[in-house]
C-alpha positions in Angstrom: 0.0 0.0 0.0 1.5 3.4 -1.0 -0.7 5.8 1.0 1.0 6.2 4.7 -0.8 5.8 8.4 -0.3 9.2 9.2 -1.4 10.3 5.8 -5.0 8.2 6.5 -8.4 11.2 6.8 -10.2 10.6 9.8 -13.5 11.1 9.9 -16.3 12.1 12.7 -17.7 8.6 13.9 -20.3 7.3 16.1 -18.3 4.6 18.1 -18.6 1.1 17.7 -18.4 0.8 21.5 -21.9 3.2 22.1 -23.8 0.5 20.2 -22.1 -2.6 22.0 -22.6 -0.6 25.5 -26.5 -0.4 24.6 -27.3 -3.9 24.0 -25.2 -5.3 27.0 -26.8 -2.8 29.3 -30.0 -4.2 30.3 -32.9 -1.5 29.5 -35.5 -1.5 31.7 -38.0 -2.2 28.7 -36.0 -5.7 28.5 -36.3 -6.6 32.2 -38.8 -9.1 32.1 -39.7 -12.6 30.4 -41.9 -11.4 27.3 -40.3 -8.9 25.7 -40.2 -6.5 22.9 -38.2 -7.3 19.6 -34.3 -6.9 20.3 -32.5 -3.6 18.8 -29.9 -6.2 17.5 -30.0 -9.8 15.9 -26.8 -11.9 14.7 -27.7 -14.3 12.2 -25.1 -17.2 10.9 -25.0 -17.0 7.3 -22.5 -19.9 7.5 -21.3 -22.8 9.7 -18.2 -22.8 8.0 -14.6 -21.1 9.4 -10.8 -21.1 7.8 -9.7 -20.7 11.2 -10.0 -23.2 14.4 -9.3 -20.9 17.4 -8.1 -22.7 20.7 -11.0 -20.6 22.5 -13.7 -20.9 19.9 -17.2 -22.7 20.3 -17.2 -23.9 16.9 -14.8 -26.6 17.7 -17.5 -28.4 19.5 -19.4 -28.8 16.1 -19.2 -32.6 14.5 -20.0 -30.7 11.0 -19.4 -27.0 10.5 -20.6 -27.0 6.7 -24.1 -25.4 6.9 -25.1 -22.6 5.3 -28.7 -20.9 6.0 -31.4 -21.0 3.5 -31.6 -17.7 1.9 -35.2 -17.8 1.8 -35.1 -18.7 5.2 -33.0 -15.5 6.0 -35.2 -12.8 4.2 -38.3 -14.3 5.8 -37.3 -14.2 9.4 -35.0 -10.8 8.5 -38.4 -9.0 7.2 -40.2 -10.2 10.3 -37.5 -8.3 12.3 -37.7 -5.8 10.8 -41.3 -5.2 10.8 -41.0 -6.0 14.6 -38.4 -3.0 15.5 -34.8 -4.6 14.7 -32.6 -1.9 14.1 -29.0 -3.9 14.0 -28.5 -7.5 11.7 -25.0 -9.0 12.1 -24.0 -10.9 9.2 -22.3 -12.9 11.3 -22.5 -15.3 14.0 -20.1 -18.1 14.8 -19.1 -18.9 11.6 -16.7 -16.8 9.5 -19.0 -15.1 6.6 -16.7 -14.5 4.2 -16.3 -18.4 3.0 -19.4 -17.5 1.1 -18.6 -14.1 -0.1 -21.8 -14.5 -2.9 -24.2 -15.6 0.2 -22.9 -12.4 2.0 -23.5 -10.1 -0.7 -26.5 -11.4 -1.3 -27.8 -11.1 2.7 -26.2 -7.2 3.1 -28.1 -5.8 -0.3 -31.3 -7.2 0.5 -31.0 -6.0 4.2 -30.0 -2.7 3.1 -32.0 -2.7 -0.3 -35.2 -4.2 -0.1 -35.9 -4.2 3.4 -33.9 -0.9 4.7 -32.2 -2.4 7.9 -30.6 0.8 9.5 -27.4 -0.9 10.2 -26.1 -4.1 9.1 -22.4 -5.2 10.5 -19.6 -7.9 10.0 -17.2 -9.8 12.2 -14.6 -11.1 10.4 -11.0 -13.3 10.9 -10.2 -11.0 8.0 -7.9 -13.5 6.6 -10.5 -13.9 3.5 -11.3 -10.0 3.2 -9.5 -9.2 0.5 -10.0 -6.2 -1.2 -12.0 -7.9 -3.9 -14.3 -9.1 -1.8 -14.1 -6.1 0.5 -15.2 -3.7 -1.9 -18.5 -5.9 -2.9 -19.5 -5.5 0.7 -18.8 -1.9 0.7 -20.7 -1.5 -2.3 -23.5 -4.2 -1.1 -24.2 -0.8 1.5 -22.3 -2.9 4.6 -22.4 -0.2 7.7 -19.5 -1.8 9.8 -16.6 -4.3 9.2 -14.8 -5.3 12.3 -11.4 -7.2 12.8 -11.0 -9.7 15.3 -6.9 -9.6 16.3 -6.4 -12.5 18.3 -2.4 -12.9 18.3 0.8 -10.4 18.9 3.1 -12.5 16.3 2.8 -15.1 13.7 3.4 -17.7 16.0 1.5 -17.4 18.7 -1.1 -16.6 15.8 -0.4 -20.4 14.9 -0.6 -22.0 18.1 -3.3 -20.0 19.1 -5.7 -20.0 15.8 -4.4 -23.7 14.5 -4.0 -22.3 10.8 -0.2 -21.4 9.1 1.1 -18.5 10.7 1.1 -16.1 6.7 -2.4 -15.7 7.4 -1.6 -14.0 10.2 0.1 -11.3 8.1 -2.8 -11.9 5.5 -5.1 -10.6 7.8 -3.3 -7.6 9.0 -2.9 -6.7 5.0 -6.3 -7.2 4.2 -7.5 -4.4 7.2 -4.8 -1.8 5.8 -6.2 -2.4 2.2 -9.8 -2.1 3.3 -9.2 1.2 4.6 -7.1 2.4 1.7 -10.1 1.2 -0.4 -12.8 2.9 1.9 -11.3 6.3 1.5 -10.7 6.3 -2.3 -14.0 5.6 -3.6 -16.2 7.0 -0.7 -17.7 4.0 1.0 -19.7 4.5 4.3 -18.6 1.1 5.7 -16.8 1.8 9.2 -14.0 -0.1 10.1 -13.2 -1.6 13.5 -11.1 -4.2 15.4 -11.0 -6.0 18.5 -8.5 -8.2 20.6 -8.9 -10.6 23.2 -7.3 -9.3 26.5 -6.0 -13.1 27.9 -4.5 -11.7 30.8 -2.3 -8.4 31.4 1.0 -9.7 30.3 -0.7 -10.9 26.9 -2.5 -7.4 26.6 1.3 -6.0 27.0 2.8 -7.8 24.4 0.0 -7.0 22.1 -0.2 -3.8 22.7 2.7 -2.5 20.3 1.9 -4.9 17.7 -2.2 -3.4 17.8 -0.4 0.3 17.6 1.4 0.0 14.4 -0.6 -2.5 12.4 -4.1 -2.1 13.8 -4.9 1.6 14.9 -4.1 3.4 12.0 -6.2 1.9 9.9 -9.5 1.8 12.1 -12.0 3.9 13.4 -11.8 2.3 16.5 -10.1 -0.6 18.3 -11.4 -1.8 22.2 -10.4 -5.2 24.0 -12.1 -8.2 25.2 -11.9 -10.0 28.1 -11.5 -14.0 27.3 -15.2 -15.4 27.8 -15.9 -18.7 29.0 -17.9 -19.5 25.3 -20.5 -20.9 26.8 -18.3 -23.4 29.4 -16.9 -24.4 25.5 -13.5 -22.4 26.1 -10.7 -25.3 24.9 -8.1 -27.1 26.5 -5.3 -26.0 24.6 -6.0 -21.8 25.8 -6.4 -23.4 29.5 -3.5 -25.1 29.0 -1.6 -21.8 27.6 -2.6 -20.6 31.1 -4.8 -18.3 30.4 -8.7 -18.1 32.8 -11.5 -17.3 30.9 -14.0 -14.6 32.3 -17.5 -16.5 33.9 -20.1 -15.5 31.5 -20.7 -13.0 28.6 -20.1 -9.9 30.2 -19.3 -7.5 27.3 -16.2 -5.2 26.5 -13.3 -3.7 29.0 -14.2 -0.8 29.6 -17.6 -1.4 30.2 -17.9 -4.7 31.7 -21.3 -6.3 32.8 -22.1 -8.4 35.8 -22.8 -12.2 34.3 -26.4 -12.2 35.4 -28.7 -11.7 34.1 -27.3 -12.1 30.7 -27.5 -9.7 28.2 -28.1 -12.3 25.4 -31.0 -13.8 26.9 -32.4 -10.4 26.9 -31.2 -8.1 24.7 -29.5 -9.6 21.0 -30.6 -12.3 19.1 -28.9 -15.2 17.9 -29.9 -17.4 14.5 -27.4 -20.7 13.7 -27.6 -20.8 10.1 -29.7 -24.4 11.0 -32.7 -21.5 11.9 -32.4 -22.3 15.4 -32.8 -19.2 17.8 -30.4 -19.3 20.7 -30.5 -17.6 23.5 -26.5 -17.7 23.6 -23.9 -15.9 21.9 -21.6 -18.6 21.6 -23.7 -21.3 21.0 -22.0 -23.9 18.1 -23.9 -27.0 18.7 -27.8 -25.8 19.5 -27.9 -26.5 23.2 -29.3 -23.2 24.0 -31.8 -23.4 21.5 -35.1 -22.0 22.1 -37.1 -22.2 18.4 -36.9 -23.6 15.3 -37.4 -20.6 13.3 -38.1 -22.4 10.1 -41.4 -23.4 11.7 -42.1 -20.5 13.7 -42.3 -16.6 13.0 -39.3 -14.2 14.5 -41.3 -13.0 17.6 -43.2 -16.1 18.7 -39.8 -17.9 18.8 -38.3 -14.5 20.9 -41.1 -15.0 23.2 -41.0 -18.7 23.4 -41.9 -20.3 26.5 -38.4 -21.7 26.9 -37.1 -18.5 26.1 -39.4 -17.2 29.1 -38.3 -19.9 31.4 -34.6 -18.9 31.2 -35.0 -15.4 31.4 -36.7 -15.9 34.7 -33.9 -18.0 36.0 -31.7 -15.2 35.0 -33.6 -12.4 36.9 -33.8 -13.8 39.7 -29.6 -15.0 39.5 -30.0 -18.5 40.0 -29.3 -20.6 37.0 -28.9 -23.9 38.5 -29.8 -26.8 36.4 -29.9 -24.4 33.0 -27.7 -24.5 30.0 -26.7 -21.1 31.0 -25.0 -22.5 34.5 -21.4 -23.9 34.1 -21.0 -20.4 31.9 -22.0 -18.1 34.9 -20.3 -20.1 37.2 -17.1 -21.2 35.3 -14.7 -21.5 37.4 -11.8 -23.0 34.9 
């Protein structure tokens, strides 16, 4: 890339982190066990990921080759949006871009036919090459955000379980996408994130995040390491690092485990059409409706769906799904 960091426009934003603070802050609209349709759904366009993270749920998958009916998608998308969604992910635990034409497909008839107000992307960004990043762009995507998981290429390796260039790959791929953004006008933010795995990891991160990362995003923030729904691998435990009990959001604005925002707050489709009430569920243990036989709402209001929110209101999630999560102890 010929244009320099320091040479990069910045432009007014409204943070990435607002939006995450107001769906893992509990409204008090979403305090209760029937509730109102969420301001923010992730659907899972695709089982399927390059990458096999140490700490990732999806290694608990047998198969991790699905893809959601498109059909299936605009269906329960419209009802959403008819409901009061205001956010889609294009993204769940799978990594979208393996089906770049599926993705295009999703963002333009989100932001096309059914005008979602904002539609955003997690990616590996291994596969986000500019190509590819410019059909999102153009599809009208609203945010693209980089997950940074490693300091080096080999602790990218041992960490992610792929060859170390695409660590490098990635870190190309972000620098090009902004290069891209500003040269033909798009609107598509750009973010990353990192996994915080304790303070001496955060350390040696840190300088790596300041010359590769923040130049070319709007905005980077950290994560703690979650539990992943009690899924959190051997191999990260064994690296010695303790996951965080529960979901509770971004550093910086932490929330206590229970109740849990994602049983409250953001919805979560596995490209099967199962709603979940977790956001780190790989296998469908947390499901709570089988969207493909049920409309968006009834399946948000499910009586399952009621069930565990009460447990989670009143903190005691003893004999749920949700339980060795909350109370992970490593």
């Amino acid at each position: 890339m010929k244009m320099l960091a320091d040479e990069l426009e910045v432009r007014p934003q409204t943070l990435i982190t607002d939006r995450i603070d107001k769906i893992t802050k509990i409204a008090d609209a979403y305090m209760g066990e029937v509730l109102p349709a969420p301001k923010s759904v992730k659907i899972e366009l695709t089982q399927r990921c390059n990458y096999r993270c140490s700490f990732c749920a999806l290694n608990m998958r047998e198969s991790s080759t699905s893809d959601i009916d498109m059909d299936l998608f605009k269906r329960i998308t419209r009802e959403m949006r008819e409901a009061g969604v205001e956010e889609i992910g294009v993204f769940y635990i799978g990594e979208s871009f393996t089906v770049l034409t599926r993705l295009v497909e999703a963002i333009t008839y989100l932001k096309k036919t059914i005008s979602m107000p904002y539609v955003f992307l997690t990616t590996n960004g291994s596969l986000a090459n500019p190509a590819a990043v410019a059909k999102v762009m153009a599809a009208g995507l609203d945010s693209l955000k980089w997950s940074i998981t490693s300091s080096d290429p080999e602790e990218f390796a041992k960490i992610v379980g792929v060859k170390s260039e695409l660590f490098w790959q990635s870190l190309d791929n972000l620098r090009a996408a902004r290069e891209l953004r500003d040269q033909f006008g798009y609107k598509t933010r750009l973010y990353a994130s990192s996994i915080r795995y304790d303070d001496e990891q955060q350390a040696k991160m840190a300088p790596m995040i300041e010359r590769w990362v923040i130049p070319f995003v709007d905005q980077h923030y950290w994560l703690p390491l979650y539990s992943f729904a009690d899924y959190t691998g051997v191999k990260t435990q064994q690296m010695g690092y303790k996951p965080t009990p529960g979901n509770r959001g971004r550093i910086g604005a932490l929330r206590d485990p229970l109740p849990c925002w994602c049983v409250f707050t953001e919805g979560h489709v596995c490209a099967t059409g199962m709603l979940s009430a977790c956001g780190f569920d790989a296998t469908g243990r947390f499901s709570m409706a089988d969207l493909k036989t049920v409309d968006f709402m009834t399946g948000w209001n499910s009586l399952d769906f009621q069930k565990l929110r009460r447990a989670h209101l009143n903190k005691d999630v003893a004999g749920t799904e949700c339980e060795n999560c909350v109370l992970y102890t490593g």
